[in-house]
Legacy VTK file of the C-alpha trace (Angstrom):
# vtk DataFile Version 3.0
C-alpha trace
ASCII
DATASET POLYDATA
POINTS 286 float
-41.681 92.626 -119.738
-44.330 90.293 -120.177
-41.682 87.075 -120.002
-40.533 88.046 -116.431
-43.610 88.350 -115.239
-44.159 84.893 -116.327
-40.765 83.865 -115.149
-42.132 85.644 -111.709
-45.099 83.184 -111.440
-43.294 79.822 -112.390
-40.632 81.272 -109.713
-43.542 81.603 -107.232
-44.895 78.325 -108.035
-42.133 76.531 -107.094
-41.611 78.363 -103.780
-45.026 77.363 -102.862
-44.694 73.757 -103.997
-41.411 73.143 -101.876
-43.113 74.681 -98.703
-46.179 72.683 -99.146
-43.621 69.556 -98.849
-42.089 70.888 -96.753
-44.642 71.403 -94.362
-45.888 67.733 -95.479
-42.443 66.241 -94.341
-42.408 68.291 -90.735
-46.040 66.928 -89.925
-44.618 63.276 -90.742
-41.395 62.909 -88.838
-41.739 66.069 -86.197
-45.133 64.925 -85.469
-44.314 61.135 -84.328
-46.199 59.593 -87.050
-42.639 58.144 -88.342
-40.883 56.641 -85.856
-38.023 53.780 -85.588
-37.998 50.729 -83.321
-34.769 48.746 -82.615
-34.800 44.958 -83.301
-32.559 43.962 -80.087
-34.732 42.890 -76.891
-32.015 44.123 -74.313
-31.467 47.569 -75.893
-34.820 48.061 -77.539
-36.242 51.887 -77.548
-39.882 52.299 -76.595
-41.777 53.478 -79.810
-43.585 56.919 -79.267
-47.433 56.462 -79.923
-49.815 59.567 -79.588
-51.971 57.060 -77.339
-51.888 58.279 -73.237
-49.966 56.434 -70.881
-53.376 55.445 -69.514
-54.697 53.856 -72.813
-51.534 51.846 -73.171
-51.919 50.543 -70.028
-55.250 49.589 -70.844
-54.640 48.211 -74.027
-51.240 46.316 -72.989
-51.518 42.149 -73.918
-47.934 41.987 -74.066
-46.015 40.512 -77.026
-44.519 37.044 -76.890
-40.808 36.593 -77.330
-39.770 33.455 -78.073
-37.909 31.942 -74.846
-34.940 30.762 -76.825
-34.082 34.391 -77.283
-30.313 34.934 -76.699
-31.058 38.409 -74.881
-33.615 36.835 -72.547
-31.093 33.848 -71.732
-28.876 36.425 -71.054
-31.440 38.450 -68.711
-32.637 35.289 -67.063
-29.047 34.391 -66.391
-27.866 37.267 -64.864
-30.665 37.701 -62.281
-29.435 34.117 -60.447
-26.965 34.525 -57.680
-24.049 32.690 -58.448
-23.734 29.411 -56.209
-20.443 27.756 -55.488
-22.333 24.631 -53.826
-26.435 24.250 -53.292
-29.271 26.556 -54.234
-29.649 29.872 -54.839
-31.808 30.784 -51.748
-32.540 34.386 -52.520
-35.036 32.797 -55.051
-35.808 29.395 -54.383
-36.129 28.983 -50.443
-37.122 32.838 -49.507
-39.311 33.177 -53.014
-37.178 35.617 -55.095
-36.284 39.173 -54.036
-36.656 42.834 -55.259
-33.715 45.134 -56.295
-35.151 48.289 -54.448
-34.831 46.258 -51.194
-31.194 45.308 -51.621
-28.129 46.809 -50.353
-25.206 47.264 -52.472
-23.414 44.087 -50.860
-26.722 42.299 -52.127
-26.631 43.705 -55.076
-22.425 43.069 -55.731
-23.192 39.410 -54.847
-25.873 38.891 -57.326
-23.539 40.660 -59.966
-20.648 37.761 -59.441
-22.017 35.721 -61.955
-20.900 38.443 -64.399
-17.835 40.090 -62.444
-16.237 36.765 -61.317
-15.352 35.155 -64.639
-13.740 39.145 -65.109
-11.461 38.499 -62.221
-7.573 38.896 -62.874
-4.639 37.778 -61.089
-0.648 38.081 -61.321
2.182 36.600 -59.127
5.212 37.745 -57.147
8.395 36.260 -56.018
9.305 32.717 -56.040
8.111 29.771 -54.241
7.690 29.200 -51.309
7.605 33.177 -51.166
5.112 33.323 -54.136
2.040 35.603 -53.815
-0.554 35.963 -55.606
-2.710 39.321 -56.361
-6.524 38.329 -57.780
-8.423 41.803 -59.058
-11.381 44.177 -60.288
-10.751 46.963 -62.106
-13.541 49.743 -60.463
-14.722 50.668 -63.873
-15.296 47.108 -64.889
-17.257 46.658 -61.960
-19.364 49.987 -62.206
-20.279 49.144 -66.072
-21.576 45.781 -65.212
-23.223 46.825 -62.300
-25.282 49.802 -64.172
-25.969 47.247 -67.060
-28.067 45.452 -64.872
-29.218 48.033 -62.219
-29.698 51.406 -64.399
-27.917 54.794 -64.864
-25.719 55.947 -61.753
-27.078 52.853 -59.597
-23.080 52.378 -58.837
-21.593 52.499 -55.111
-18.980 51.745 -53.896
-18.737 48.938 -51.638
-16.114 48.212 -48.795
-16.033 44.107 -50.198
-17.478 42.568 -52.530
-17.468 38.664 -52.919
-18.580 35.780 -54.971
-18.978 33.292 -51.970
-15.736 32.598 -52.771
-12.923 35.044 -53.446
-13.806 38.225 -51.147
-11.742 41.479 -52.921
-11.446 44.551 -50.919
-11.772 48.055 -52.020
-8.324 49.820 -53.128
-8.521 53.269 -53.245
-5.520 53.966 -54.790
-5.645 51.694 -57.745
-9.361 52.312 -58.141
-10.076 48.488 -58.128
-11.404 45.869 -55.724
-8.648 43.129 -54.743
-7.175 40.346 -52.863
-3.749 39.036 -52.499
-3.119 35.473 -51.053
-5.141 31.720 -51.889
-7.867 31.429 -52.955
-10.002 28.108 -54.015
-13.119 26.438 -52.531
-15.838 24.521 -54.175
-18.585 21.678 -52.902
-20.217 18.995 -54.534
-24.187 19.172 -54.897
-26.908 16.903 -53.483
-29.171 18.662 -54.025
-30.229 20.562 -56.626
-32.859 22.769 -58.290
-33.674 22.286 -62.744
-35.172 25.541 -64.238
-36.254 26.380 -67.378
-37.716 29.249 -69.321
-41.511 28.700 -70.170
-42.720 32.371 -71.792
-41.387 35.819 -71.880
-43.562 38.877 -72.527
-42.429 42.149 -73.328
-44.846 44.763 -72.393
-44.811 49.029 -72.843
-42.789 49.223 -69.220
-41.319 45.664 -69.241
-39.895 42.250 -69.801
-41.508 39.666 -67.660
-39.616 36.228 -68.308
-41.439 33.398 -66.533
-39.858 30.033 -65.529
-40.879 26.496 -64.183
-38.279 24.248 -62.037
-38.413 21.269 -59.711
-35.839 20.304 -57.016
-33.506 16.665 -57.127
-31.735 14.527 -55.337
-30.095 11.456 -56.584
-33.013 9.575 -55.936
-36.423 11.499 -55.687
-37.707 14.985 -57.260
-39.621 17.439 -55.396
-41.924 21.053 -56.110
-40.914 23.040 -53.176
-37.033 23.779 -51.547
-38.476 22.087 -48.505
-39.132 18.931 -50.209
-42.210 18.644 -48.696
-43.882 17.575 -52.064
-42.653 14.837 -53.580
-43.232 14.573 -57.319
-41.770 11.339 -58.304
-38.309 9.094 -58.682
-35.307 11.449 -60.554
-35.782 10.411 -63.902
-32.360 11.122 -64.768
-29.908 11.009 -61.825
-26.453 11.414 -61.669
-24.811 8.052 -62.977
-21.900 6.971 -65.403
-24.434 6.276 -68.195
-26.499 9.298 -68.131
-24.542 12.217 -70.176
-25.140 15.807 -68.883
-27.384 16.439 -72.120
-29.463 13.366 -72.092
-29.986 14.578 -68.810
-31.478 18.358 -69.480
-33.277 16.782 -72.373
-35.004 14.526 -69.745
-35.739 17.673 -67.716
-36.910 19.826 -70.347
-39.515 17.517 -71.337
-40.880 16.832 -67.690
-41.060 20.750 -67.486
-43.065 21.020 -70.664
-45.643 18.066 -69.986
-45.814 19.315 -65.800
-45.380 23.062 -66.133
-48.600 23.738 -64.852
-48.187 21.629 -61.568
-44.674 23.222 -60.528
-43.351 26.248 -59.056
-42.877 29.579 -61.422
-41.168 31.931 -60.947
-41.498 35.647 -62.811
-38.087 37.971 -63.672
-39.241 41.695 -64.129
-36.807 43.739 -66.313
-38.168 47.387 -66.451
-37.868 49.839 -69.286
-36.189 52.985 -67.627
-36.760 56.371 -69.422
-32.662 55.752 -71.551
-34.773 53.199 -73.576
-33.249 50.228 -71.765
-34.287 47.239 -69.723
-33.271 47.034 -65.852
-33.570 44.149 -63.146
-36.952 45.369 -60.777
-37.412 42.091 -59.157
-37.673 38.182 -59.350
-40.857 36.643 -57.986
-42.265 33.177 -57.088
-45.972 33.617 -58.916
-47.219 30.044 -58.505
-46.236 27.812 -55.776
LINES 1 287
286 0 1 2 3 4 5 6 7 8 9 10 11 12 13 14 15 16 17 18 19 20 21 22 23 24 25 26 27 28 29 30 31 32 33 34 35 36 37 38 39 40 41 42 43 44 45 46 47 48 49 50 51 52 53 54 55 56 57 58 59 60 61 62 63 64 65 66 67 68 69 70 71 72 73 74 75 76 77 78 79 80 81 82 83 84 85 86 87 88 89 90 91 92 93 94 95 96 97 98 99 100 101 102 103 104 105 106 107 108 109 110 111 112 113 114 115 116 117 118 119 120 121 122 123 124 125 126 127 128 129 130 131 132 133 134 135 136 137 138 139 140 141 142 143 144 145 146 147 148 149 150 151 152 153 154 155 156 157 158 159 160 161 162 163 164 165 166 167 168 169 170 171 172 173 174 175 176 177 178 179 180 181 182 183 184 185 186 187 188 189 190 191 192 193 194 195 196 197 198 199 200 201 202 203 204 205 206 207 208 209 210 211 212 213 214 215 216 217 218 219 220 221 222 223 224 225 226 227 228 229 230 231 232 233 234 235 236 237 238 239 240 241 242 243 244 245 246 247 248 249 250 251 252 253 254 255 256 257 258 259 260 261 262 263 264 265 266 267 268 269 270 271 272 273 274 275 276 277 278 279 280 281 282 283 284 285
């Protein structure tokens, strides 16, 4: 009798052991003192603190990413319009722009930099009857556009176009398309150099901040307008300046002027999926 009594207490020891940890284990990971961060920039989850939303605001320096960052590249990329001749005007001329003020056209034009490389095409018939059919599958379209844009940001759009190749809705295939030529293009005397300077990634956002200057063949300038002139082109189009010794030129006038040219600041905000969306691009110093 007396051995399973004792048996009885060891037995009750335990029980009380495992709910003490237990207990111990529910405070630590229910609780949000544990919690896991991912590494990526673009797809990075906000960590949850038991600070207010006030107090991080308060308490928000920012962390510095380093600009060579393939993610912020890729971000900083795919907020330019694409240009088939020129300068992007949306930013440069008119100052930058802000997504909540665009319409979907807008929107579907900014987005050819990513959807125009996706373009396919097939022929028909034989010359001089040949045809050709350039398209968009819908889906393609809606993925890239909500990668940039956010959750259910998709609509559908009558035409969409790249400046270039204009594709019309087809219902019935559930893709945007074009049969017929296409080809244009332009040469470029003028031109606009832009570089990434910082990027900051704060509790609600990414802000990526740029310098850039504006070229001819002969001068360089700090405003669309040119009504600044900064100095001779360095580097100007020639047959003994390469294409990298050129950006190399560039990059180094950007770092030793940054502070006496245009910058420019692209917003990416952290929606409540954990991911970074396009909010706006801004001209911050002129």
């Amino acid at each position: 009798m007396e051995k399973n009594k004792n048996k009885g207490v060891i037995v009750l020891i335990v029980l009380l052991i495992l709910c003490i940890i237990g207990l111990v284990f529910y405070i630590l990971v229910d609780k949000d003192v544990i919690k896991l961060n991912s590494n990526t920039v673009e797809n990075e989850q906000v960590e949850n603190n038991n600070t207010s939303d006030e107090d991080n605001v308060k308490n928000d320096d920012g962390v510095a990413i380093d600009p060579e960052n393939a993610s912020i590249k890729d971000l900083f990329d795919n907020a330019h319009y694409l240009t088939i001749s020129g300068i992007d005007t949306h930013i440069y001329r008119d100052g930058g722009y802000k997504v909540s003020e665009m319409s979907t056209e807008d929107k579907m034009l900014l987005l050819a930099k990513q959807w125009s490389p996706l373009v396919e095409q097939y022929s028909e018939g034989t010359s001089p009857n040949l045809t050709t059919t350039y398209y968009i599958n819908e889906n393609t379209l809606k993925n890239l556009f909500e990668k940039t844009f956010g959750p259910n940001t998709y609509r559908q759009a009558t035409q969409i176009t790249d400046g270039c190749l204009t594709l019309t809705y087809d219902a019935t295939n559930k893709r945007y398309s074009y049969t017929g030529t296409a080809g244009c293009g332009g040469t470029r005397a003028f031109e606009v150099y832009e570089k990434i300077i910082s990027a900051t990634k704060y509790n609600d956002r990414i802000e990526i901040v740029s310098a850039a200057f504006y070229l001819d063949q002969n001068n360089i300038y700090k405003d669309y307008n040119k009504t600044t002139t900064l100095g001779s082109n360095p580097a100007p189009i020639n047959t003994t300046t390469s294409q990298e010794a050129r950006e190399n030129t560039f990059n180094q006038y950007i770092q030793d002027n940054r502070d006496n040219l245009e910058q420019y600041t692209y917003t990416y905000t952290l929606n409540e999926d954990g991911f970074y969306y396009l909010t706006s691009v801004e001209r911050t110093k002129a």
